[in-house]
N, C-alpha and C positions, 0 to 999 in steps of 0.2 A: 312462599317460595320453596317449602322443601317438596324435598320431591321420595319416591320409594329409591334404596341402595339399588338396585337391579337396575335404573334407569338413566343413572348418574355417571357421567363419560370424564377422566381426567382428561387433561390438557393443559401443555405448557402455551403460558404467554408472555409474550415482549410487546409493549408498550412504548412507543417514542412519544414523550414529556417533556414542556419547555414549562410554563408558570403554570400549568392548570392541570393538576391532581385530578381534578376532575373526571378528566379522560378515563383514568384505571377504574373509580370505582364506577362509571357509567357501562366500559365495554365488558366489565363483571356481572354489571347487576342485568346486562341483555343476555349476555351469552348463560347465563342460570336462569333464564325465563325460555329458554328454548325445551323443547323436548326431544329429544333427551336433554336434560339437566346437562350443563358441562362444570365439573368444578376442576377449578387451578389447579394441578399440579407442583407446578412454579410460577413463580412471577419475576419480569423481567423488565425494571425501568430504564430504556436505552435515555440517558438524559445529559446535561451537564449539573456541574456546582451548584451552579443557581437553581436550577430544575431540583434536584437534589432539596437544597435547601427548604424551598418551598413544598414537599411532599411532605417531608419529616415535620414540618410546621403545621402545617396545615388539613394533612393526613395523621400523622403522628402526633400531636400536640406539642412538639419537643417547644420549648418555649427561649427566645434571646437569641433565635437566628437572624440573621441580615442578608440581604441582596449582594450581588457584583458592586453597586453601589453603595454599599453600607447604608442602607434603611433597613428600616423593621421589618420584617414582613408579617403583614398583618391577619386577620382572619384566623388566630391560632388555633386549634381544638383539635382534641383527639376525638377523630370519627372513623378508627380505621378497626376499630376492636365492637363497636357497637355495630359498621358495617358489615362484619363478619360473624356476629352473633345475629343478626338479624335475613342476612342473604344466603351467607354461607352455608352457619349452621354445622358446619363439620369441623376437624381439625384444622386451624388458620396457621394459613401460609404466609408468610412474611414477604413482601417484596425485597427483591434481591436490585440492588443500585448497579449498571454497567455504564459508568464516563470513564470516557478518553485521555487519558494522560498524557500530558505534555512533557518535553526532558525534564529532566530531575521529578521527575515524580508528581509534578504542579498539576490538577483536574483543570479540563478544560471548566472556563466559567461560562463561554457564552458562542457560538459556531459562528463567525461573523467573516473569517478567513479561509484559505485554502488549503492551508497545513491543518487548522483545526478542524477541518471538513475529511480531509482526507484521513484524518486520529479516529473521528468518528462512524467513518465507513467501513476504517479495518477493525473497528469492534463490532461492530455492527454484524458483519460479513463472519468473522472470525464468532458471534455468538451464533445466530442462527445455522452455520457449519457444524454445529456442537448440537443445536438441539434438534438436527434433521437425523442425527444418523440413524440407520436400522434398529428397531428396538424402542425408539423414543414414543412418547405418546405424540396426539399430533399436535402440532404448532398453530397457534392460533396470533397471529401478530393485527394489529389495532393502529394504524395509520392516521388517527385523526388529531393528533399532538405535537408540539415540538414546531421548528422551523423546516421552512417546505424541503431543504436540502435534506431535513433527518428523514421523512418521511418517505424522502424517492429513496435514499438507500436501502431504508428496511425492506419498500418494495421490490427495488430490484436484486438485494441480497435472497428475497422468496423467492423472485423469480428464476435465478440459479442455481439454489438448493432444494426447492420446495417439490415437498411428495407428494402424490395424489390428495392426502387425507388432512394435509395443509391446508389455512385459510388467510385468508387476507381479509381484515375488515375496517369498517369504520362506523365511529356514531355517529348521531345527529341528533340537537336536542332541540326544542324549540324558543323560540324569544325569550319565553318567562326565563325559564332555565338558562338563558345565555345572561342576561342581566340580575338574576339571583347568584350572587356569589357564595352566598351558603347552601347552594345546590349541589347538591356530590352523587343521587340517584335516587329515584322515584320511592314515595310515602304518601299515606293518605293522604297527609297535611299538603304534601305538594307533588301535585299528581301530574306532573310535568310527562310529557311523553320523550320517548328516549328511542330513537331508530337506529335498529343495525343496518347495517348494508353492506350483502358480499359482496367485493371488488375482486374481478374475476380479474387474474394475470396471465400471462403464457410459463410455462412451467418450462426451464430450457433441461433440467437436470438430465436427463435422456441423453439429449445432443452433445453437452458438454461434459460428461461423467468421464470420459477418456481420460478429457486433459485434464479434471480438477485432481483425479486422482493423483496427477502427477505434481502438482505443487505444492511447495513446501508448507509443513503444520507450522505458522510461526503469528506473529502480530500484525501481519500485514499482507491478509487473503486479499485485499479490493486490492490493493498498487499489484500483487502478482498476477492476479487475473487481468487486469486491464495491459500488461505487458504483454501477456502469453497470447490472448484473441488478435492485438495487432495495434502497436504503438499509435503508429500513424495513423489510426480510427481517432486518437482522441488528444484532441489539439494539447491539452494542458502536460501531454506525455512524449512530445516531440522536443530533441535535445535542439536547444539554442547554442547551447557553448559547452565544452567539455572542460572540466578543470583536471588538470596533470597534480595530485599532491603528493612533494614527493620526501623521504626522511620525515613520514608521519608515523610514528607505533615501529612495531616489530617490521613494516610492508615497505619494501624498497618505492615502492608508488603506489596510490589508490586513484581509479577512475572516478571521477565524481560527474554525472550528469545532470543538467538544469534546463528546465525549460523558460519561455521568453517570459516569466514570471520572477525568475530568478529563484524556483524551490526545485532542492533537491528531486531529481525523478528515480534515478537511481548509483548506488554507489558501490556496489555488492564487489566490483572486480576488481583485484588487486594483481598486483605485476614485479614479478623478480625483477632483479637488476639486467637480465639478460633481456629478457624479454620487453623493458624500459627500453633498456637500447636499439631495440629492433624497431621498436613504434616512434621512438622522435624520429630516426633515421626517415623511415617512411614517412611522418606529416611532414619532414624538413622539405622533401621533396614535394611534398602535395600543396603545401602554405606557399612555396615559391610557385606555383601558378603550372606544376606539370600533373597531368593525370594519372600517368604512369611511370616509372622508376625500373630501366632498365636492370639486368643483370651486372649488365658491364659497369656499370654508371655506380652501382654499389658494390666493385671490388676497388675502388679508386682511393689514394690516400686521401681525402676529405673527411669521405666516410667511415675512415680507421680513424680518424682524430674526434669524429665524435662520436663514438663506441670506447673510446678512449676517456674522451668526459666523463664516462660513466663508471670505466674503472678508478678513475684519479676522485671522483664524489663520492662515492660509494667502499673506498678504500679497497678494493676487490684485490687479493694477492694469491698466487700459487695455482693450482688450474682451475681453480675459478675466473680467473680472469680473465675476461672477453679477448678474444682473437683476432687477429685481422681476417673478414673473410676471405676465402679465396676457394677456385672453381679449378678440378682438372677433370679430363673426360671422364679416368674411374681408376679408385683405387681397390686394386682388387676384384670384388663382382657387382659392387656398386660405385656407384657415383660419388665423388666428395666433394660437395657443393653446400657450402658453407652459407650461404644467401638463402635460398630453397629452405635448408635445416629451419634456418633459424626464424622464417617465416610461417611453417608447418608448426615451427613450437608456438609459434604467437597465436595460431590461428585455431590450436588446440583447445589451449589455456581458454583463452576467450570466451570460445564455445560452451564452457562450463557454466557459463555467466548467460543467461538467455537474452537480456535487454542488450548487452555489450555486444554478444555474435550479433544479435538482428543489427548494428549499426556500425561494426568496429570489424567487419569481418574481409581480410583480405582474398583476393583473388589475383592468378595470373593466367597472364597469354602467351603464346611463342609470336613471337615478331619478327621471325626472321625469314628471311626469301630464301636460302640455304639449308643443310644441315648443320648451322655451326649451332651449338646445343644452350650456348651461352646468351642467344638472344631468346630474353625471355623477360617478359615484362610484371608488373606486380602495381595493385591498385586497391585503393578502398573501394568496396562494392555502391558504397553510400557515400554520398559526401561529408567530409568530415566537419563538426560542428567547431563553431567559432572555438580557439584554445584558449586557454590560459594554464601558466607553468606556476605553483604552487610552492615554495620548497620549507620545511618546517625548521629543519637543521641548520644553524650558522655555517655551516662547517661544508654543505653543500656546496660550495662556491667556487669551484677551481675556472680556468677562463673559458668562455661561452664560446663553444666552436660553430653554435648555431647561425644560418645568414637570415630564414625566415619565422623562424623560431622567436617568439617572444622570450628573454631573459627571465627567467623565472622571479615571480616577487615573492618577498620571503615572510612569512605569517608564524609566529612564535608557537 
Protein backbone atom coordinates (compact mmCIF):
# COMPACT_ATOMS: atom_id res chain seq x y z
CA UNK A 1 0.00 0.00 0.00
CA UNK A 2 2.74 2.54 0.32
CA UNK A 3 3.12 4.52 -2.26
CA UNK A 4 6.43 7.31 -3.30
CA UNK A 5 5.76 11.07 -1.26
CA UNK A 6 5.47 12.87 -4.64
CA UNK A 7 2.37 10.81 -5.37
CA UNK A 8 0.30 10.96 -2.31
CA UNK A 9 -2.74 13.60 -2.47
CA UNK A 10 -4.23 14.78 1.03
CA UNK A 11 -7.90 14.88 1.55
CA UNK A 12 -10.38 15.69 4.01
CA UNK A 13 -13.10 13.16 4.82
CA UNK A 14 -16.60 12.76 6.43
CA UNK A 15 -18.03 9.66 6.75
CA UNK A 16 -21.83 9.17 7.71
CA UNK A 17 -21.76 6.04 10.47
CA UNK A 18 -24.71 4.32 12.27
CA UNK A 19 -23.35 0.73 13.81
CA UNK A 20 -20.69 -0.28 11.19
CA UNK A 21 -17.13 1.31 11.56
CA UNK A 22 -16.68 -0.67 8.99
CA UNK A 23 -17.45 1.96 6.47
CA UNK A 24 -14.31 4.44 7.53
CA UNK A 25 -11.77 1.81 7.44
CA UNK A 26 -13.09 0.23 3.95
CA UNK A 27 -13.68 3.90 2.17
CA UNK A 28 -9.64 4.48 3.50
CA UNK A 29 -8.37 1.46 2.63
CA UNK A 30 -9.97 2.05 -1.37
CA UNK A 31 -9.22 5.52 -1.63
CA UNK A 32 -5.17 4.64 -0.63
CA UNK A 33 -5.27 1.90 -3.46
CA UNK A 34 -5.95 4.65 -5.94
CA UNK A 35 -3.36 6.34 -7.79
CA UNK A 36 -2.46 8.86 -6.74
CA UNK A 37 -2.43 7.60 -3.28
CA UNK A 38 -4.97 9.79 -1.24
CA UNK A 39 -4.09 10.06 2.33
CA UNK A 40 -6.49 11.69 5.20
CA UNK A 41 -5.90 14.79 5.99
CA UNK A 42 -8.83 14.78 8.37
CA UNK A 43 -11.33 12.57 9.40
CA UNK A 44 -14.83 13.30 9.99
CA UNK A 45 -17.40 10.78 11.60
CA UNK A 46 -20.84 12.56 10.83
CA UNK A 47 -22.63 9.93 13.37
CA UNK A 48 -24.87 9.66 16.61
CA UNK A 49 -24.09 8.44 20.44
CA UNK A 50 -24.55 5.10 19.51
CA UNK A 51 -22.55 5.29 16.25
CA UNK A 52 -20.07 6.88 18.46
CA UNK A 53 -20.01 4.30 20.80
CA UNK A 54 -19.68 1.49 18.60
CA UNK A 55 -16.48 3.06 16.76
CA UNK A 56 -14.60 3.85 19.87
CA UNK A 57 -15.46 -0.05 20.67
CA UNK A 58 -14.84 -1.47 18.00
CA UNK A 59 -12.36 0.68 16.20
CA UNK A 60 -10.81 1.94 19.26
CA UNK A 61 -10.91 -1.04 21.53
CA UNK A 62 -12.23 1.38 24.45
CA UNK A 63 -13.71 -1.47 26.34
CA UNK A 64 -17.33 -1.26 28.92
CA UNK A 65 -19.25 0.84 26.37
CA UNK A 66 -23.06 -0.03 25.85
CA UNK A 67 -25.87 0.63 23.17
CA UNK A 68 -28.98 3.24 23.33
CA UNK A 69 -30.13 0.16 24.89
CA UNK A 70 -27.62 -0.62 27.43
CA UNK A 71 -26.16 -3.73 25.98
CA UNK A 72 -22.66 -4.48 25.54
CA UNK A 73 -21.30 -3.91 22.46
CA UNK A 74 -19.62 -6.51 21.34
CA UNK A 75 -16.76 -7.26 18.97
CA UNK A 76 -14.24 -5.13 21.00
CA UNK A 77 -10.63 -4.64 19.62
CA UNK A 78 -8.36 -2.10 18.79
CA UNK A 79 -7.84 -2.14 14.89
CA UNK A 80 -7.66 1.37 14.43
CA UNK A 81 -3.58 1.82 15.20
CA UNK A 82 -2.55 -1.65 13.40
CA UNK A 83 -5.07 -0.12 10.49
CA UNK A 84 -2.93 2.81 10.17
CA UNK A 85 0.41 1.18 10.53
CA UNK A 86 -0.47 -1.16 7.98
CA UNK A 87 -2.53 1.17 5.23
CA UNK A 88 -1.55 4.32 6.22
CA UNK A 89 1.91 4.17 6.94
CA UNK A 90 2.20 7.84 7.55
CA UNK A 91 1.44 10.14 10.49
CA UNK A 92 -2.27 8.92 11.84
CA UNK A 93 -4.90 10.86 12.02
CA UNK A 94 -7.35 10.50 14.51
CA UNK A 95 -11.16 10.51 13.55
CA UNK A 96 -12.71 13.61 14.59
CA UNK A 97 -16.71 12.53 16.18
CA UNK A 98 -19.41 15.30 14.65
CA UNK A 99 -23.21 14.43 16.63
CA UNK A 100 -25.99 16.51 16.84
CA UNK A 101 -26.90 17.96 20.17
CA UNK A 102 -29.98 18.23 21.44
CA UNK A 103 -31.07 21.16 24.15
CA UNK A 104 -29.12 21.08 27.07
CA UNK A 105 -26.37 19.58 25.54
CA UNK A 106 -27.83 15.81 25.43
CA UNK A 107 -26.03 13.87 21.73
CA UNK A 108 -28.43 12.67 19.77
CA UNK A 109 -28.57 8.75 20.23
CA UNK A 110 -30.30 7.53 17.35
CA UNK A 111 -32.17 9.82 14.04
CA UNK A 112 -35.64 8.27 14.28
CA UNK A 113 -37.43 11.91 14.49
CA UNK A 114 -37.77 15.26 12.71
CA UNK A 115 -36.13 17.63 15.29
CA UNK A 116 -33.34 15.09 15.45
CA UNK A 117 -33.02 14.89 11.58
CA UNK A 118 -33.10 18.41 11.25
CA UNK A 119 -29.99 18.60 14.38
CA UNK A 120 -28.33 16.41 12.00
CA UNK A 121 -28.48 18.32 8.77
CA UNK A 122 -27.53 21.68 10.29
CA UNK A 123 -24.16 19.75 11.31
CA UNK A 124 -23.97 18.24 8.49
CA UNK A 125 -24.43 21.42 6.30
CA UNK A 126 -22.76 23.64 8.89
CA UNK A 127 -19.35 20.92 8.53
CA UNK A 128 -18.98 20.52 4.99
CA UNK A 129 -19.52 24.69 4.60
CA UNK A 130 -16.19 24.61 6.71
CA UNK A 131 -14.34 22.08 4.77
CA UNK A 132 -15.30 23.53 1.08
CA UNK A 133 -13.90 26.79 1.58
CA UNK A 134 -11.07 28.10 -0.69
CA UNK A 135 -7.84 26.84 0.31
CA UNK A 136 -9.15 23.55 1.68
CA UNK A 137 -7.93 20.28 0.40
CA UNK A 138 -10.56 18.36 -1.40
CA UNK A 139 -13.38 16.73 0.21
CA UNK A 140 -13.92 13.45 -0.17
CA UNK A 141 -17.39 12.45 1.75
CA UNK A 142 -18.46 8.32 1.76
CA UNK A 143 -22.27 7.86 1.72
CA UNK A 144 -22.55 4.22 2.26
CA UNK A 145 -23.30 4.53 6.34
CA UNK A 146 -25.61 5.49 8.80
CA UNK A 147 -29.51 5.92 8.12
CA UNK A 148 -30.72 6.72 4.60
CA UNK A 149 -31.82 10.36 6.00
CA UNK A 150 -27.93 10.82 6.97
CA UNK A 151 -26.90 9.94 3.88
CA UNK A 152 -29.18 12.17 1.55
CA UNK A 153 -28.06 15.18 3.70
CA UNK A 154 -24.34 14.76 3.24
CA UNK A 155 -25.24 14.37 -0.34
CA UNK A 156 -27.27 17.15 -0.72
CA UNK A 157 -25.17 19.34 1.79
CA UNK A 158 -22.18 18.47 -1.53
CA UNK A 159 -24.34 19.08 -3.67
CA UNK A 160 -24.54 22.90 -2.38
CA UNK A 161 -21.16 23.49 -1.40
CA UNK A 162 -19.16 21.21 -3.36
CA UNK A 163 -16.17 22.27 -5.60
CA UNK A 164 -15.04 20.95 -8.78
CA UNK A 165 -12.24 18.62 -6.94
CA UNK A 166 -14.87 17.33 -4.51
CA UNK A 167 -16.12 13.69 -4.48
CA UNK A 168 -18.98 11.89 -3.37
CA UNK A 169 -18.44 8.18 -2.98
CA UNK A 170 -19.59 4.93 -1.79
CA UNK A 171 -18.29 1.34 -1.08
CA UNK A 172 -19.38 -1.82 -1.75
CA UNK A 173 -18.23 -5.04 -0.28
CA UNK A 174 -19.05 -8.43 -1.07
CA UNK A 175 -21.21 -11.25 0.79
CA UNK A 176 -18.20 -12.61 2.57
CA UNK A 177 -17.40 -9.29 3.85
CA UNK A 178 -21.11 -8.42 4.61
CA UNK A 179 -21.45 -11.50 7.08
CA UNK A 180 -17.75 -11.42 8.46
CA UNK A 181 -18.15 -9.14 11.18
CA UNK A 182 -14.43 -8.96 11.91
CA UNK A 183 -14.07 -7.47 8.49
CA UNK A 184 -12.80 -3.90 8.70
CA UNK A 185 -10.57 -3.93 5.06
CA UNK A 186 -8.89 -6.26 2.71
CA UNK A 187 -5.67 -8.82 3.95
CA UNK A 188 -4.17 -11.80 2.59
CA UNK A 189 -6.03 -13.64 5.13
CA UNK A 190 -9.26 -12.30 3.84
CA UNK A 191 -9.12 -11.13 0.50
CA UNK A 192 -12.53 -9.77 0.44
CA UNK A 193 -13.12 -7.28 -2.49
CA UNK A 194 -13.91 -3.71 -1.50
CA UNK A 195 -15.56 -1.27 -4.49
CA UNK A 196 -15.52 2.37 -4.80
CA UNK A 197 -18.01 3.92 -6.75
CA UNK A 198 -18.09 7.61 -7.72
CA UNK A 199 -21.52 9.03 -7.24
CA UNK A 200 -21.77 11.65 -9.64
CA UNK A 201 -24.01 14.83 -8.16
CA UNK A 202 -25.07 18.27 -9.70
CA UNK A 203 -22.85 20.68 -8.01
CA UNK A 204 -25.29 23.76 -7.46
CA UNK A 205 -22.37 25.99 -5.71
CA UNK A 206 -22.13 28.34 -8.98
CA UNK A 207 -25.96 29.04 -9.06
CA UNK A 208 -26.46 29.38 -5.40
CA UNK A 209 -23.24 31.30 -4.20
CA UNK A 210 -25.17 34.71 -4.20
CA UNK A 211 -27.48 33.79 -1.82
CA UNK A 212 -25.31 31.51 0.52
CA UNK A 213 -23.10 34.30 0.87
CA UNK A 214 -25.74 35.98 2.46
CA UNK A 215 -26.77 33.74 5.24
CA UNK A 216 -26.03 33.78 8.57
CA UNK A 217 -22.50 31.65 10.00
CA UNK A 218 -24.61 30.09 12.88
CA UNK A 219 -25.91 26.18 13.70
CA UNK A 220 -28.34 26.13 11.54
CA UNK A 221 -27.19 26.41 7.50
CA UNK A 222 -29.98 23.57 6.35
CA UNK A 223 -33.36 25.42 8.13
CA UNK A 224 -31.76 28.86 6.57
CA UNK A 225 -31.35 27.63 3.35
CA UNK A 226 -34.36 25.70 3.05
CA UNK A 227 -36.15 29.29 4.15
CA UNK A 228 -34.16 31.52 1.70
CA UNK A 229 -34.89 29.07 -1.77
CA UNK A 230 -38.77 29.17 -0.92
CA UNK A 231 -40.71 27.90 2.22
CA UNK A 232 -43.63 26.80 0.33
CA UNK A 233 -41.25 24.23 -1.82
CA UNK A 234 -41.09 22.21 1.19
CA UNK A 235 -44.06 20.99 2.93
CA UNK A 236 -42.39 20.28 6.59
CA UNK A 237 -41.54 24.38 6.35
CA UNK A 238 -45.13 25.79 5.68
CA UNK A 239 -46.62 27.57 9.08
CA UNK A 240 -49.74 25.70 10.30
CA UNK A 241 -50.30 28.07 13.31
CA UNK A 242 -48.35 31.06 14.59
CA UNK A 243 -47.95 31.17 18.38
CA UNK A 244 -48.03 35.16 19.75
CA UNK A 245 -45.48 34.56 23.09
CA UNK A 246 -45.85 37.32 24.86
CA UNK A 247 -43.84 38.77 28.46
CA UNK A 248 -41.32 35.97 27.58
CA UNK A 249 -37.26 37.24 28.29
CA UNK A 250 -36.39 40.85 27.83
CA UNK A 251 -39.01 40.80 24.16
CA UNK A 252 -42.23 42.41 24.56
CA UNK A 253 -43.58 39.22 22.06
CA UNK A 254 -41.64 36.55 20.15
CA UNK A 255 -43.24 35.10 16.78
CA UNK A 256 -42.94 31.48 17.02
CA UNK A 257 -43.92 29.44 13.81
CA UNK A 258 -44.90 25.67 13.53
CA UNK A 259 -45.75 23.61 11.04
CA UNK A 260 -48.73 20.77 10.85
CA UNK A 261 -46.11 18.68 12.69
CA UNK A 262 -46.35 20.81 15.62
CA UNK A 263 -42.09 21.66 15.47
CA UNK A 264 -40.79 24.84 15.73
CA UNK A 265 -40.00 26.24 11.90
CA UNK A 266 -39.04 29.31 12.92
CA UNK A 267 -38.84 31.81 15.85
CA UNK A 268 -36.07 34.51 15.01
CA UNK A 269 -38.80 37.60 15.10
CA UNK A 270 -39.41 39.54 17.95
CA UNK A 271 -41.84 42.63 18.41
CA UNK A 272 -41.78 45.82 20.50
CA UNK A 273 -44.83 46.70 22.34
CA UNK A 274 -45.76 49.01 19.71
CA UNK A 275 -45.30 47.08 16.99
CA UNK A 276 -47.47 43.93 19.20
CA UNK A 277 -50.05 46.40 18.86
CA UNK A 278 -50.14 47.08 15.55
CA UNK A 279 -50.16 43.21 14.53
CA UNK A 280 -53.12 41.97 17.02
CA UNK A 281 -55.11 45.13 15.80
CA UNK A 282 -54.59 43.72 12.16
CA UNK A 283 -55.25 39.67 12.85
CA UNK A 284 -58.30 41.20 15.13
CA UNK A 285 -59.64 42.35 11.89
CA UNK A 286 -58.32 39.45 9.74
CA UNK A 287 -59.71 36.37 12.44
CA UNK A 288 -63.05 38.12 12.29
CA UNK A 289 -63.52 37.09 8.57
CA UNK A 290 -62.45 40.65 6.73
CA UNK A 291 -59.54 40.65 4.31
CA UNK A 292 -58.89 44.03 4.48
CA UNK A 293 -59.02 46.74 7.37
CA UNK A 294 -59.73 50.06 6.30
CA UNK A 295 -58.08 53.25 7.31
CA UNK A 296 -61.28 54.65 8.75
CA UNK A 297 -62.17 51.52 10.47
CA UNK A 298 -58.67 51.79 12.48
CA UNK A 299 -59.06 55.34 13.77
CA UNK A 300 -62.34 54.28 15.59
CA UNK A 301 -62.57 53.99 19.50
CA UNK A 302 -62.44 49.94 19.45
CA UNK A 303 -59.18 50.24 18.18
CA UNK A 304 -57.71 52.83 20.79
CA UNK A 305 -58.96 50.28 23.50
CA UNK A 306 -57.07 47.67 22.16
CA UNK A 307 -53.70 49.60 21.62
CA UNK A 308 -54.66 50.36 25.01
CA UNK A 309 -54.49 46.68 26.24
CA UNK A 310 -51.12 47.03 25.47
CA UNK A 311 -50.20 49.95 27.24
CA UNK A 312 -52.22 48.77 30.51
CA UNK A 313 -50.02 44.90 29.95
CA UNK A 314 -47.19 46.17 29.20
CA UNK A 315 -47.05 48.92 31.88
CA UNK A 316 -46.07 51.58 28.94
CA UNK A 317 -46.00 55.20 30.63
CA UNK A 318 -44.58 58.73 29.42
CA UNK A 319 -44.14 58.95 25.59
CA UNK A 320 -43.85 55.69 25.13
CA UNK A 321 -47.09 55.04 25.33
CA UNK A 322 -49.06 54.14 22.44
CA UNK A 323 -51.48 56.82 21.03
CA UNK A 324 -54.76 56.91 19.72
CA UNK A 325 -54.14 56.88 15.89
CA UNK A 326 -55.40 59.42 14.12
CA UNK A 327 -55.13 60.89 10.22
CA UNK A 328 -55.14 64.73 9.04
CA UNK A 329 -54.32 65.65 5.48
CA UNK A 330 -50.66 67.13 6.58
CA UNK A 331 -49.03 68.62 9.18
CA UNK A 332 -46.67 70.76 7.94
CA UNK A 333 -45.01 69.13 4.56
CA UNK A 334 -46.04 65.88 5.39
CA UNK A 335 -48.82 63.82 6.22
CA UNK A 336 -49.63 62.77 9.82
CA UNK A 337 -51.05 59.55 9.56
CA UNK A 338 -50.76 57.58 12.34
CA UNK A 339 -52.15 54.09 10.92
CA UNK A 340 -49.65 54.30 7.72
CA UNK A 341 -46.63 55.07 10.43
CA UNK A 342 -47.37 52.50 12.43
CA UNK A 343 -47.78 49.80 9.65
CA UNK A 344 -44.51 50.89 7.65
CA UNK A 345 -42.84 50.36 11.20
CA UNK A 346 -44.32 46.84 11.44
CA UNK A 347 -43.57 46.02 7.93
CA UNK A 348 -39.85 47.24 8.52
CA UNK A 349 -39.06 45.38 11.48
CA UNK A 350 -40.42 42.16 9.91
CA UNK A 351 -38.46 42.46 7.05
CA UNK A 352 -35.35 42.02 9.01
CA UNK A 353 -36.64 38.57 9.69
CA UNK A 354 -36.65 36.72 6.13
CA UNK A 355 -39.27 33.63 7.04
CA UNK A 356 -41.53 36.37 8.84
CA UNK A 357 -41.63 39.08 5.75
CA UNK A 358 -42.04 35.99 3.38
CA UNK A 359 -45.40 35.37 5.47
CA UNK A 360 -46.18 38.28 7.80
CA UNK A 361 -45.68 40.96 5.32
CA UNK A 362 -48.41 43.59 5.06
CA UNK A 363 -49.59 45.48 2.04
CA UNK A 364 -52.12 48.18 1.23
CA UNK A 365 -54.57 49.56 -1.45
CA UNK A 366 -56.38 52.92 -1.93
CA UNK A 367 -60.08 52.01 -2.09
CA UNK A 368 -61.61 54.86 -2.51
CA UNK A 369 -63.70 56.32 -5.62
CA UNK A 370 -62.68 59.97 -4.63
CA UNK A 371 -59.68 61.93 -3.44
CA UNK A 372 -60.54 61.50 -0.04
CA UNK A 373 -56.87 60.18 1.05
CA UNK A 374 -58.19 58.28 4.21
CA UNK A 375 -59.61 55.34 2.24
CA UNK A 376 -56.94 53.20 2.21
CA UNK A 377 -56.97 49.72 2.89
CA UNK A 378 -54.25 47.28 4.59
CA UNK A 379 -53.99 43.33 4.46
CA UNK A 380 -51.82 40.37 4.94
CA UNK A 381 -50.26 39.45 1.68
CA UNK A 382 -50.46 35.67 2.84
CA UNK A 383 -53.03 34.29 4.86
CA UNK A 384 -52.38 34.39 8.17
CA UNK A 385 -51.74 30.94 10.01
CA UNK A 386 -53.99 29.42 12.49
CA UNK A 387 -53.10 31.89 16.08
CA UNK A 388 -52.49 31.32 19.36
CA UNK A 389 -51.86 34.08 22.17
CA UNK A 390 -49.09 32.81 24.47
CA UNK A 391 -48.56 35.19 27.53
CA UNK A 392 -45.53 34.17 30.16
CA UNK A 393 -46.17 36.97 32.74
CA UNK A 394 -49.13 36.64 35.46
CA UNK A 395 -49.37 40.10 35.37
CA UNK A 396 -50.28 40.32 31.58
CA UNK A 397 -53.84 40.25 32.23
CA UNK A 398 -55.55 43.46 32.15
CA UNK A 399 -59.30 42.79 30.31
CA UNK A 400 -59.28 41.26 26.82
CA UNK A 401 -60.68 43.95 24.41
CA UNK A 402 -60.23 41.33 21.68
CA UNK A 403 -63.81 40.13 19.76
CA UNK A 404 -61.82 37.48 17.45
CA UNK A 405 -58.76 37.11 19.10
CA UNK A 406 -58.21 34.11 21.25
CA UNK A 407 -57.54 35.25 25.12
CA UNK A 408 -54.17 34.41 25.48
CA UNK A 409 -53.33 31.15 27.53
CA UNK A 410 -50.78 31.69 30.02
CA UNK A 411 -47.51 29.26 30.13
CA UNK A 412 -45.08 29.92 33.27
Amino acid sequence: MERPVESVRPYNLVVAIGRTPQILTETIWALAGERPTWFPASIHVLTTSDGEAYLQAQLHGVKGLRDRHNRPIPNTKDRWRPFVKKVLRKSPVQPQFEVPVRDHGVKVDDIRHGDDDKRFANRCYRLVYDLTRPGKPPLIASIAGGRKTMSAHLMTSLSVHGRAEDRLVHVLVDERAEQDRDFFYWTPQKPYDIDLVNVPFPRLYVVLKDLMDELPYDDKPFHHLLQTLDPYDVQDQVPARLEVHMGEGDVAARLVFLNRFNEVIDDQCTLSAGKLATFLVLAEYTKGGQQQTTRQRLLQDDVHDQRQWVNEAYRIKGPERLKRWTYSREVGDRPKDGVSRSMSQLNKHIAQTRFAQTHLEVDSVDISASNTEAARAYYWRRSLPGLRLIRHNKKLKPRWPFKHLPEPDYLP
